[in-house]
C-alpha positions in Angstrom: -20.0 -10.5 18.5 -18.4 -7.3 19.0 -20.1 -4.2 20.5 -20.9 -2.3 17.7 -22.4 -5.1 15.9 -24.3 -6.3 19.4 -25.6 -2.5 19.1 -26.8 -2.5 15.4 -28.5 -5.8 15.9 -30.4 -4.7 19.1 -31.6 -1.3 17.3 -32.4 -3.6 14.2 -34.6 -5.6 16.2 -36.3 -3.2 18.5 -37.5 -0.8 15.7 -38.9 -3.6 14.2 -40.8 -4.8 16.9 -41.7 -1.2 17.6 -42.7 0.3 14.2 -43.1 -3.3 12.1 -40.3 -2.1 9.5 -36.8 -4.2 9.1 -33.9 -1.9 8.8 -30.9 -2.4 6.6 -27.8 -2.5 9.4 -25.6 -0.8 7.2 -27.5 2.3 8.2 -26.3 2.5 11.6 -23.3 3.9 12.3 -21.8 3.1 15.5 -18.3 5.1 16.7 -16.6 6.6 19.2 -18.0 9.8 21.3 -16.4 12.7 20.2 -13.9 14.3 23.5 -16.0 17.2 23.2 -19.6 15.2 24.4 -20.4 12.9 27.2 -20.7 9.4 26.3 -18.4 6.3 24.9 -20.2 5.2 21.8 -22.5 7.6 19.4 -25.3 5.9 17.4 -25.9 8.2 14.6 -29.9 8.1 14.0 -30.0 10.7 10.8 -30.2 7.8 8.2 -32.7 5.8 10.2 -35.2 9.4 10.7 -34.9 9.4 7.2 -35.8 5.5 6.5 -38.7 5.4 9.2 -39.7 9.0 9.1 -39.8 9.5 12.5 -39.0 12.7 14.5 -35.5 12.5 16.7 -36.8 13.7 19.1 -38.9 10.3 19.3 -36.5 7.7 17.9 -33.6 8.9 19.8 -34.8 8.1 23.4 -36.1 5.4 22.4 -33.0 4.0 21.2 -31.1 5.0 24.1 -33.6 3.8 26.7 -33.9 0.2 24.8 -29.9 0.1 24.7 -29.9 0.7 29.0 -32.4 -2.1 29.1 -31.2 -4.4 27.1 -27.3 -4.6 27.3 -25.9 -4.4 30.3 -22.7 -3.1 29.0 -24.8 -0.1 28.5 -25.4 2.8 31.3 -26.9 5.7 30.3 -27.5 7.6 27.1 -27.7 11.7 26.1 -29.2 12.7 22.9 -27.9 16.2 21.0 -29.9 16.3 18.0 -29.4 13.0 15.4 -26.5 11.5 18.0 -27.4 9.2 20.5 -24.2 9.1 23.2 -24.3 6.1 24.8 -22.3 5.3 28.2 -20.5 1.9 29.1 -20.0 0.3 32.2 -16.9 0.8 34.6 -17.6 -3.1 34.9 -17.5 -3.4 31.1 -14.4 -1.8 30.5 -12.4 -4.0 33.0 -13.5 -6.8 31.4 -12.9 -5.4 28.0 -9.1 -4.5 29.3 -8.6 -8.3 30.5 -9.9 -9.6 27.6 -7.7 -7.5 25.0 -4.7 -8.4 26.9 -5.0 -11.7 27.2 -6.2 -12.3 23.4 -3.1 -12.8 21.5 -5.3 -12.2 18.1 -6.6 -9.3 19.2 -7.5 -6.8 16.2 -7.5 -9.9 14.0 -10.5 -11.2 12.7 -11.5 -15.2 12.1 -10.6 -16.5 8.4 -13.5 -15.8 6.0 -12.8 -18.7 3.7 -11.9 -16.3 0.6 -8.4 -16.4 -0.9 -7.0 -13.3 -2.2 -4.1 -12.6 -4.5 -1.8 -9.0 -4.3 0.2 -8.1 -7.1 3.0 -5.6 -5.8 6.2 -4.1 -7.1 6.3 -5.2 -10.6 9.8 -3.9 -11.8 11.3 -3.4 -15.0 14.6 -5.8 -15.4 16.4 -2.2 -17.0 16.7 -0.3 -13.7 17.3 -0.4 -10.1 13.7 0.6 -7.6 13.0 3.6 -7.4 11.3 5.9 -4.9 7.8 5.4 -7.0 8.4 1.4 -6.4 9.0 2.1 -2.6 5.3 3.7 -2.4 3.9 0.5 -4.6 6.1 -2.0 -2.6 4.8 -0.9 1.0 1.1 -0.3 0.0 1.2 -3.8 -1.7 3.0 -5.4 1.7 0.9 -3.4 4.1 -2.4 -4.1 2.5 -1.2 -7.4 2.2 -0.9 -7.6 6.0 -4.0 -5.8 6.5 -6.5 -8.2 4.7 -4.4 -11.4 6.2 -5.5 -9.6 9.3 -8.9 -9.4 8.3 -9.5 -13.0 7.7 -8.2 -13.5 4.2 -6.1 -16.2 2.8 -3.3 -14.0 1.1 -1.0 -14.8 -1.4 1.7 -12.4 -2.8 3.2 -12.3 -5.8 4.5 -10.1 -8.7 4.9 -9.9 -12.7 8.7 -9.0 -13.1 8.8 -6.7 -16.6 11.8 -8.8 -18.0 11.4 -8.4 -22.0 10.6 -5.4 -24.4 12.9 -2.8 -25.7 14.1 -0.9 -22.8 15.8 -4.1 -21.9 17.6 -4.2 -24.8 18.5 -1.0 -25.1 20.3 -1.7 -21.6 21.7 -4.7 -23.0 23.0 -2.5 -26.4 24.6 0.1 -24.3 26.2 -2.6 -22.1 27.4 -4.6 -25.7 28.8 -1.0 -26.6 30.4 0.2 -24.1 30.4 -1.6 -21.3 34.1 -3.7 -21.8 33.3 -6.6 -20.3 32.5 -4.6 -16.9 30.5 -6.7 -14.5 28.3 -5.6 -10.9 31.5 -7.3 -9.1 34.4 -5.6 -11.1 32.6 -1.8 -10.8 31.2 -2.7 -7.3 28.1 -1.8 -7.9 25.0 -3.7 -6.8 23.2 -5.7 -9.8 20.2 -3.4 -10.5 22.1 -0.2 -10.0 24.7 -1.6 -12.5 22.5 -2.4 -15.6 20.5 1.3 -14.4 23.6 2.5 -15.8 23.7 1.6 -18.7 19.6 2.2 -19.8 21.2 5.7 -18.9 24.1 5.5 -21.0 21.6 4.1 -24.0 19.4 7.4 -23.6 22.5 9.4 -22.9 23.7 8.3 -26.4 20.6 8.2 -28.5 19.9 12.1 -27.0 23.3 13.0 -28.9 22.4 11.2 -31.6 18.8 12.7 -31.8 20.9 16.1 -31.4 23.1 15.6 -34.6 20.4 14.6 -36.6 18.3 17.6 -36.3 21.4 19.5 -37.7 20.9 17.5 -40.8 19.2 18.1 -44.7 17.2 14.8 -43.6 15.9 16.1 -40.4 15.0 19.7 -42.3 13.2 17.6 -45.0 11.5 16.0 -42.3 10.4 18.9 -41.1 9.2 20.7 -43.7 7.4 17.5 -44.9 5.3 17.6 -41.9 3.1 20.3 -43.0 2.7 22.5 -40.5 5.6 25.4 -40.9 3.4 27.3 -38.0 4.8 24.9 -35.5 8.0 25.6 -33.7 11.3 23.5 -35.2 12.1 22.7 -31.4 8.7 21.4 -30.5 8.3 19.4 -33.6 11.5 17.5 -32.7 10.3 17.0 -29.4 7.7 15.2 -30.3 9.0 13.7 -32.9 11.6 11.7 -30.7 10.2 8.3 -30.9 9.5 8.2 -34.8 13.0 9.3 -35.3 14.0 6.4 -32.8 11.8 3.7 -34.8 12.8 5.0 -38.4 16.1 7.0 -38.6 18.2 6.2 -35.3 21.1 3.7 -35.6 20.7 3.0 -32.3 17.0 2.5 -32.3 18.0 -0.2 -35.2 20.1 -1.8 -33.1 18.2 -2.0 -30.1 15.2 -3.4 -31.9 17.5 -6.1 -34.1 18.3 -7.2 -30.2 14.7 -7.5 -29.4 14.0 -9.5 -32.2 16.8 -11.8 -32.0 15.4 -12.1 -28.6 12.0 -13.4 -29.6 13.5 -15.7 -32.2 15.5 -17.1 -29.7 18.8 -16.5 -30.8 21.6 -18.1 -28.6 24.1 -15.2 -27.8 21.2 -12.6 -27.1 19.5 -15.1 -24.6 22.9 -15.4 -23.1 23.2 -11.7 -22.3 19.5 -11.2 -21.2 20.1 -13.7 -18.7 23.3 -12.9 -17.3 21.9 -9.3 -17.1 18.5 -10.1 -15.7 20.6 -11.8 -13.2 22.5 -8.8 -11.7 19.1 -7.1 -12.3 17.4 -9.9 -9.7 20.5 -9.8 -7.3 19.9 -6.3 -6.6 16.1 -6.3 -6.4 16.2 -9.2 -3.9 18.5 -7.0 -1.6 16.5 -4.2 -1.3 13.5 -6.3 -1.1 15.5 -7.9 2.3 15.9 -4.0 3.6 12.0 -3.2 2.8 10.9 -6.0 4.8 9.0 -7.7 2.0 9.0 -10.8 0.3 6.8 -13.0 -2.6 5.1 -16.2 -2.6 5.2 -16.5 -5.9 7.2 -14.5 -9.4 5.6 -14.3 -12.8 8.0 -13.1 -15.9 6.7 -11.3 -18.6 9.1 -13.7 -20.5 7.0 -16.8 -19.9 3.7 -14.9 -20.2 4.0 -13.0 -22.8 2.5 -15.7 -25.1 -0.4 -17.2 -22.9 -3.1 -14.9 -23.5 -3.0 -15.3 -27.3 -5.1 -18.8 -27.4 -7.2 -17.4 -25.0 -8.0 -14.5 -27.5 -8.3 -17.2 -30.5 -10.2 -18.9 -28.5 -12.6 -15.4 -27.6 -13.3 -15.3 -31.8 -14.1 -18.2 -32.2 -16.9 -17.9 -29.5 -17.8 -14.5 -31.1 -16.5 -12.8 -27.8 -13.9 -11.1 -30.3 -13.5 -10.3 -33.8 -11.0 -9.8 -36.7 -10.3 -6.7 -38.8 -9.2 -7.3 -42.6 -5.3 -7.1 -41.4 -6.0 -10.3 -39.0 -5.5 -8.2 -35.8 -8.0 -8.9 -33.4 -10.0 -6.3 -31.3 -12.7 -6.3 -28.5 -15.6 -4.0 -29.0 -16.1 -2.3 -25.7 -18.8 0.2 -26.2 -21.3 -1.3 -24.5 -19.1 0.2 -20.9 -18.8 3.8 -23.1 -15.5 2.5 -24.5 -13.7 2.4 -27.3 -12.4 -0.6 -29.6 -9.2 -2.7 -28.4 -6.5 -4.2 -29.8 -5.6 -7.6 -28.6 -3.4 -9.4 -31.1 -1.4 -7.2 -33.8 -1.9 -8.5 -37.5 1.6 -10.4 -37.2 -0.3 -11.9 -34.4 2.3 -10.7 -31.2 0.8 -10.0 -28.6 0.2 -6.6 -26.5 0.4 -6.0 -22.6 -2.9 -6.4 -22.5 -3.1 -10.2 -24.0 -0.5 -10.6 -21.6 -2.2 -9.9 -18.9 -5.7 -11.5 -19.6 -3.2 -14.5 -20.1 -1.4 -14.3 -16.4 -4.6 -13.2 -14.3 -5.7 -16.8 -16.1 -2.6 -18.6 -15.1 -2.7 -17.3 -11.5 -6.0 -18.5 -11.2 -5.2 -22.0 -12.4 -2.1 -21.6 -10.4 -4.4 -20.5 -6.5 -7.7 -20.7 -7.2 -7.9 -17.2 -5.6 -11.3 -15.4 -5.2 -10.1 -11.9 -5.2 -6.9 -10.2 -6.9 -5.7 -6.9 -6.1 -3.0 -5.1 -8.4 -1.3 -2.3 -6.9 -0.2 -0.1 -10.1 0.4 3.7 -10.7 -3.3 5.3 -11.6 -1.8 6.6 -14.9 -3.0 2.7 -15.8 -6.4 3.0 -14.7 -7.5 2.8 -18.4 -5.7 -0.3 -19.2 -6.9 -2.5 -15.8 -10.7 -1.1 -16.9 -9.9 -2.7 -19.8 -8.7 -5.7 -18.6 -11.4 -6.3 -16.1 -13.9 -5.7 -18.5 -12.6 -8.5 -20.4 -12.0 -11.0 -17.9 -15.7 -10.5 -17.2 -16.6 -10.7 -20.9 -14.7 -13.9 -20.6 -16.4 -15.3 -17.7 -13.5 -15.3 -15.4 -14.7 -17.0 -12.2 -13.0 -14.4 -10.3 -14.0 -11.6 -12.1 -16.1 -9.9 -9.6 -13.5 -9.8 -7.0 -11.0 -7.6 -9.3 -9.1 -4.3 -8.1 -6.8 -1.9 -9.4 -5.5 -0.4 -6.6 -4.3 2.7 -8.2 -1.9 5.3 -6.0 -0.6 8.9 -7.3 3.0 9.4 -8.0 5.3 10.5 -5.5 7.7 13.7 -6.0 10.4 15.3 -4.0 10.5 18.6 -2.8 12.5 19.9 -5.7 10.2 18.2 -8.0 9.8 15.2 -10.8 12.0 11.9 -11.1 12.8 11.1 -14.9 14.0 7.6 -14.8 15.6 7.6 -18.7 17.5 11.4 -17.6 19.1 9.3 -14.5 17.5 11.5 -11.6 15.5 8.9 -10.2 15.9 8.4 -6.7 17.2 4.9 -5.9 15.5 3.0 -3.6 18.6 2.0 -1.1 20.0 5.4 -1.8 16.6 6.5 -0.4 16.7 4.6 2.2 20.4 5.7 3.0 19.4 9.4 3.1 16.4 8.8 6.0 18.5 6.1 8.2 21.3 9.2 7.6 18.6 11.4 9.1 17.5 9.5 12.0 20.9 8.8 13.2 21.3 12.9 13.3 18.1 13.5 15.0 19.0 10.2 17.6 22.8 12.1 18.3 21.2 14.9 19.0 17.9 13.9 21.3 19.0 10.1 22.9 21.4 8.1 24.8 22.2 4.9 23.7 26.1 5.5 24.2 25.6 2.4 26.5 24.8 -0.1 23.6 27.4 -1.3 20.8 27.8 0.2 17.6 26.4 -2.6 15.6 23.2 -2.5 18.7 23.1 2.2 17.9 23.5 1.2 14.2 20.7 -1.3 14.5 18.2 1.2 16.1 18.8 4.0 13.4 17.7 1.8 10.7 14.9 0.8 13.1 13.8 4.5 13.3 14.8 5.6 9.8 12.6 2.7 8.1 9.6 3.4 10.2 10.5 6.9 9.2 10.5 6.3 5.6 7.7 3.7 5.2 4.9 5.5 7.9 5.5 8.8 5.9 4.5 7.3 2.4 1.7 4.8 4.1 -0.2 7.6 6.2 -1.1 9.4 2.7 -4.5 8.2 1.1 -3.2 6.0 -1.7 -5.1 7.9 -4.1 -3.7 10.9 -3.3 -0.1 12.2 -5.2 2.3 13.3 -2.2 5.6 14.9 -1.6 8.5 12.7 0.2 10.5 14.9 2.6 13.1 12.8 4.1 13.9 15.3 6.9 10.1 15.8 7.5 9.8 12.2 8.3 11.8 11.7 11.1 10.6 14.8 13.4 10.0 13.5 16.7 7.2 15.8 16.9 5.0 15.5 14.0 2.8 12.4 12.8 6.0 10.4 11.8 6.7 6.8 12.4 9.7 7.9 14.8 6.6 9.8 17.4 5.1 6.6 17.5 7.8 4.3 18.2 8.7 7.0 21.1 5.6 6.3 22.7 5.9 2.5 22.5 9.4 3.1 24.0 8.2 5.0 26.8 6.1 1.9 27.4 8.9 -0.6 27.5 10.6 1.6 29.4 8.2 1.7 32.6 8.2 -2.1 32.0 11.9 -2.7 32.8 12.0 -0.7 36.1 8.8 -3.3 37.4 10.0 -4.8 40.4 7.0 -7.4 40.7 7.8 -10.0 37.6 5.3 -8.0 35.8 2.4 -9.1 37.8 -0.5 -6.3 36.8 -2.1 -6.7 40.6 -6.3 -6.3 40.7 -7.6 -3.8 39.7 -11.4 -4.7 39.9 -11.9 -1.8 42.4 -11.0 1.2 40.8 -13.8 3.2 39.4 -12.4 6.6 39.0 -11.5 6.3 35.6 -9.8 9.6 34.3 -10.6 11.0 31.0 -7.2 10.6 29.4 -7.6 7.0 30.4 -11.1 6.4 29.3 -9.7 7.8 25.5 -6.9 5.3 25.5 -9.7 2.5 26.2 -12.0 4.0 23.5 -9.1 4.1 21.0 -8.0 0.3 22.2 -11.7 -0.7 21.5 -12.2 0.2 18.2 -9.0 -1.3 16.4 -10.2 -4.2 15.5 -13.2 -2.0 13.8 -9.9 -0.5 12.4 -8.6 -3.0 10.8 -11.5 -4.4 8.3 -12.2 -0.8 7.4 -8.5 -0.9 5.9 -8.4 -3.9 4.5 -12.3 -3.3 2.9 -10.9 0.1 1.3 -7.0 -1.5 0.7 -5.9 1.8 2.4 -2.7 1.4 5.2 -3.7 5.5 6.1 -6.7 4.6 8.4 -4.2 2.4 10.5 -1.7 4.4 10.3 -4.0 7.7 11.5 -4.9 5.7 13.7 -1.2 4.8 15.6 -1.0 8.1 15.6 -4.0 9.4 17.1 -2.8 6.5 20.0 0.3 7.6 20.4 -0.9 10.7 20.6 -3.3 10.0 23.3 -0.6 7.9 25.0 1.7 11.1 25.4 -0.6 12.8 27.2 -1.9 9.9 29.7 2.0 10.0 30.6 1.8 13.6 30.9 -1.3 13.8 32.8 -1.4 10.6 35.2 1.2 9.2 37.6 1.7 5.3 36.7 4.3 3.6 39.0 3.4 6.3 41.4 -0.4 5.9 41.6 -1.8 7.2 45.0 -3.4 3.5 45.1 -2.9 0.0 43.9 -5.5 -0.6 41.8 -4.8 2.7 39.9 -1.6 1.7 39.5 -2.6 -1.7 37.7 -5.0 -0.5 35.8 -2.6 2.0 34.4 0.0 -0.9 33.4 -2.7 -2.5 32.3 -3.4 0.6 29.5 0.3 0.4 29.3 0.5 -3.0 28.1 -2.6 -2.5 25.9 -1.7 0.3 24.0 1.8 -1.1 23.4 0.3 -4.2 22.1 -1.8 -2.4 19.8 0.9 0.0 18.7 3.4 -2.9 18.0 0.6 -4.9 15.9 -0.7 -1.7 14.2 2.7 -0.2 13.2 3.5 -4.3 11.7 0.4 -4.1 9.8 2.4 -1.5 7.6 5.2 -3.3 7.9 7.1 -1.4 10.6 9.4 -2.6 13.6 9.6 -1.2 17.4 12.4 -0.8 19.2 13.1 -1.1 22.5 15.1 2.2 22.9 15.8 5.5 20.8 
């Protein structure tokens, strides 16, 4: 049992013995002492003065003195106001230092018999990823991490977007202009390749649009709309997608493809395929440079259709119901929402049959008691929706559904528009921050010593950790900014500060002289305060971990590397460590050293992020 539940359970039990009332644990917040107060651990007593109505001034001593009694890791206790500041041993924390270092699972918690399911990434087949997929990928892959961490069985997988129109209007520009050109022929990587050409098909249908408007059709158009107070310009604006489903030649053509695609005609099969393969090329290698990988794909090809007996199935059980036009809908009023459409009257399907379909299928597929989907929260309406239904459906797993929803990512100079081409590629994103990191390490390192192929290697070390601890250390929910330069300041809360501190580490390591032997260090009892932080900090990561995995948020671990390697820095600064006046100081120190670079190392892989020896 770790310390802070030891502590909840002995307060538990004493007030009940004391006042005859059984207090909720979950009311008892145990954490570390804040710098500014004496004490290691803080039992905040405000909830449980409320709860028992008690003053205190009476129910904090009598915490505190029950704690010094009863657990001998506890030494004394101060009380200011609602916080009781408890004391630990000198004896506890030596053990506590062994322990953690000698635990190869430490921060990792025992498997809790549930199986949970992450859907990540989840790209379209008409473009290459994107810096918005980069924020999806690693909060998918870290949280992914984090719950395997935190005792769950995980599996990963994703639902790759690989029918609809905007792949044939790829597959139109690419029949149109595209002269036989292949990935290989314009060197070009697969998914940056058939990017081009969804360009090119909105590049095209703009001018198109364009010369339209110039038109007596268009101006009939117009003035058939009624409102002659409305601006010409903004009624075309918004009139871009009926003009592309009723007037455009282009449109036409583009959704002849689509439905020569769903009829299953040869020659348009043929080019999906070939496409989607150049498409799935190029995902998988920047999927190799992100680190990540999938334990399972799901097409939107081959589930498109599997939610539609299930839906049949819902109206026949009166879970659903038919309008006059044979579409079928879900009333959801009942969760202050409106109707839904869930089969068209042709009876096609819509994303959301889809989706009730595959959440079935992965079910079938696992047996998984929790599933995560890690989507853009412009679709938190649609996964209400579906949840709502899977529960209407009596989905076993449909209490243990989340939608973890994250806000968009801009640059500094503002919005990416995927159809206008100004999205930022992924591996051109990744380019740009390696770019970086190998400017700041020219200027600030030596590593003139190692190969070029051993400097390049430790630039993309430092400009991943760069690039991925600046997108995970913002609250998911939160929209953000990406500032490439920004993220590889040796100064700041980057991932480059942190893997400076681990290096410092490794680097005290090699000049050891003593095959790494740590010495006793049993006898030293003058703990210093910058060393009695890094032991707090150590303490309370595996605390760490199942509150990020219980909220699916990589920011509290990665707040917390940096608040270690920030404490780190200035133990170095403020304590010798080879050259400790005395032995035991010495070891002890190495013995920090070792912790915090374990911890560091483990932490910064939870989001997905490598070390390196040097910088």
């Amino acid at each position: 049992m770790l310390l802070f539940d030891k502590i909840r359970t002995e307060i538990v039990n004493a007030l009940h013995r004391r006042y005859g009332k059984t207090v909720d644990p979950d009311l008892i917040t145990v954490s570390p002492t804040r710098r500014e107060f004496t004490g290691d651990m803080t039992v905040v007593i405000f909830p449980l003065v409320k709860e028992l109505r008690i003053k205190p001034a009476e129910l904090g001593p009598f915490i505190g003195e029950h704690l010094v009694k009863r657990m001998p890791e506890v030494e004394s206790f101060n009380q200011i106001q609602g916080f009781v500041n408890l004391s630990l041993t000198i004896p506890f924390w030596h053990s506590f230092l062994e322990r953690m270092l000698s635990d190869n699972r430490y921060g990792a918690w025992p498997k809790n018999g549930e199986k949970l399911m992450i859907e990540f990434s989840s790209p379209n087949t008409n473009k290459p990823l994107h810096l918005g997929h980069i924020r999806n990928i690693l909060l998918g892959w870290s949280c992914s991490k984090i719950v395997e961490a935190a005792g769950f069985s995980v599996v990963r997988v994703q639902v790759v977007n690989d029918r609809g129109i905007a792949i044939c209007k790829s597959m139109l520009a690419w029949q149109q202009f595209g002269n036989d050109e292949t990935p290989d022929s314009a060197k070009m990587k697969g998914d940056h390749f058939v990017g081009k050409f969804y360009v090119l098909f909105e590049t095209k249908f703009a001018e198109e649009y364009r010369q339209w408007q110039e038109t007596e059709e268009a101006e009939t158009v117009w003035k058939k709309s009624g409102d002659q107070n409305d601006k010409r310009v903004t009624f075309f604006k918004e009139y871009k997608n009926t003009y592309f489903n009723e007037y455009s030649a282009l449109g036409r053509k583009a959704k002849e493809l689509l439905q020569k695609w769903e009829s299953g005609d040869r020659n348009t099969l043929e080019l999906w395929e070939r496409m989607n393969t150049w498409v799935y090329d190029g995902f998988e290698q920047t999927y190799q440079r992100l680190g990540v990988q999938f334990d399972k794909l799901y097409f939107e090809s081959e589930t498109w259709k599997l939610g539609k007996q299930e839906i049949l199935d819902g109206v026949k059980k009166g879970k659903f119901y038919e309008k006059e036009d044979r579409s079928v809908w879900v009333d959801l009023s009942h969760i202050d929402m409106d109707e839904k459409i869930l089969l068209r009257s042709d009876g096609t399907s819509v994303y959301m049959t889809q989706d009730i379909g595959t959440a079935m299928l992965r079910y079938r597929d696992y047996g998984i008691d929790r599933m995560v989907y890690v989507v853009a929260d412009e679709q938190n309406y649609h996964f209400k929706v579906l949840f709502e239904i899977l529960n209407l459906l009596d989905e076993p797993y449909s209490d243990g559904l989340h939608h973890l929803a994250y806000g968009m990512v801009d640059l500094p100079d503002g919005k990416m528009k995927s159809r206008e081409g100004t999205v930022v590629d992924a591996d051109d994103l990744m380019d740009e921050v390696i770019a970086e990191a190998k400017k700041v390490a020219l200027e600030k390192s030596d590593i003139s010593d190692l190969t070029d192929a051993g400097q390049e290697e430790i630039y993309r070390t430092i400009g991943m950790a760069a690039l991925k601890f600046f997108i995970l250390k913002v609250n998911p929910q939160k929209r953000m900014i990406f500032d490439p330069g920004a993220s590889v300041d040796m100064q700041g809360q980057t991932g480059p500060y942190i893997q400076n501190a681990y290096v410092r580490i490794r680097s005290i390591e090699r000049k050891l002289d003593d095959n790494n032997s740590l010495g006793t260090y049993s006898k030293y009892t003058d703990i210093q305060e910058c060393e009695k932080v890094l032991l707090n900090q150590l303490f309370i990561y595996p605390e760490v971990v199942r509150k990020a995995a219980a909220d699916y948020d990589p920011s509290h671990v990665a707040g917390y590397c940096y608040d270690l390697a920030k404490s780190y820095h200035r133990f170095y600064h403020d304590v010798p460590i080879l050259g400790a006046d005395v032995e035991e100081a010495k070891a002890f120190r190495l013995g920090l050293n070792r912790g915090v670079a374990k911890i560091l190392a483990h932490g910064m892989d939870l989001l997905g992020i490598e070390m390196p020896e040097r910088m």
